[in-house]
N, C-alpha and C positions, 0 to 999 in steps of 0.2 A: 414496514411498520409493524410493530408486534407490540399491543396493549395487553397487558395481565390483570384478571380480578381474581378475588378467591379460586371461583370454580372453572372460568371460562376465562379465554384469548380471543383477541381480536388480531386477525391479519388482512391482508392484501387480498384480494380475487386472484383468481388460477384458473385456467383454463379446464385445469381437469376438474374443477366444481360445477361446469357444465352439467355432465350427464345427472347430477345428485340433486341439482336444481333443477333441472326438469321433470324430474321424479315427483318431487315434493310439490311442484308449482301445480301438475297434475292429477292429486292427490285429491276427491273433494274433503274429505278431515281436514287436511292442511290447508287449500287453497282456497277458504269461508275464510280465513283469518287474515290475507292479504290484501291488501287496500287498491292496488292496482290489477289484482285479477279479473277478468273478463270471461275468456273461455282459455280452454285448454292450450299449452303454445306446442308446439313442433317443435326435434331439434331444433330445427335455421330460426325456427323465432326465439328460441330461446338464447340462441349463441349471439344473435342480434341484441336481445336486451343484457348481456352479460358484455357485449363488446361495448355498449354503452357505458356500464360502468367502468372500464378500464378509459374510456376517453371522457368522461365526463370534466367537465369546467371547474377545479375546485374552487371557483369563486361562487359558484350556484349550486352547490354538494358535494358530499363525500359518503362514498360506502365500501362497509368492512364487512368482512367476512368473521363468522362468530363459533368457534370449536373449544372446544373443551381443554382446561390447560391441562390436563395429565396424557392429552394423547399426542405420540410423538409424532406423528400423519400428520396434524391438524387437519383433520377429517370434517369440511363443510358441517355444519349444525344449524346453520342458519345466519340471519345479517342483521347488519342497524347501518343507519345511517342517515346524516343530518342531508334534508331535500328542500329544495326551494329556498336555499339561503338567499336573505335580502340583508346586506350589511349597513346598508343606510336606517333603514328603520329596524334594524336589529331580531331579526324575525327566520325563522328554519323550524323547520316540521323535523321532528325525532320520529324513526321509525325503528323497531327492532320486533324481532319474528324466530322464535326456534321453531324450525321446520319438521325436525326428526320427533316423532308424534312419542315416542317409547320418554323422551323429555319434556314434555309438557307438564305443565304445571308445578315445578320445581323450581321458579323463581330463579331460572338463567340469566332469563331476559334483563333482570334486574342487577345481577351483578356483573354483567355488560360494563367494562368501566368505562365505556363511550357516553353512559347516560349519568356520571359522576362530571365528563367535559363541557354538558351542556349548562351550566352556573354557568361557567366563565363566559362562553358566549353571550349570554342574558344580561352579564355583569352591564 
């Protein structure tokens, strides 16, 4: 799956987004701004919550990985993704996070076109 906005793509999880996510998740600058951070994770815990998202239920979420359209790597930058979807009562938490600190506050997160698909869902 590859979603395009102005600035930024959305793709699939990769395995090799491990080591870059646990960089970032370990970061305190970056890891005040995650909603499910706790304490610091380890490799194995981090490969554990990254294999989650490769098996996750799409009927209870989805999550993307969020890189920059002009790089041809699609080099991790950070994720979005709809959690806790409840389709009877029409209900899912949006999250999205750019992780790489050098892009903060440049308004990524926003043209995420993930966060353009949550209308439809609401609809």
């Amino acid at each position: 799956m590859l979603l395009v906005g102005e600035r930024v793509k959305l793709r699939e999880y990769r395995r090799t987004d491990v080591p870059v996510i646990q960089k970032w998740f370990n970061d305190p600058e970056v890891n005040r701004y995650i909603a499910f951070w706790v304490r610091p994770y380890s490799l194995p815990e981090t490969e554990t919550l990254f294999e989650s998202q490769l098996t996750q239920d799409p009927n209870r979420g989805v999550g993307l990985v969020i890189c920059l359209k002009d790089d041809p790597e699609e080099t991790y930058i950070g994720g979005c993704g709809l959690h806790d979807l409840d389709l009877r009562e029409r209900f899912a938490m949006l999250g999205i996070a750019i992780l790489r600190k050098d892009l903060h506050g440049q308004g990524l997160g926003q043209d995420a076109p993930y966060s353009s698909t949550v209308s439809t869902f609401s609809a």
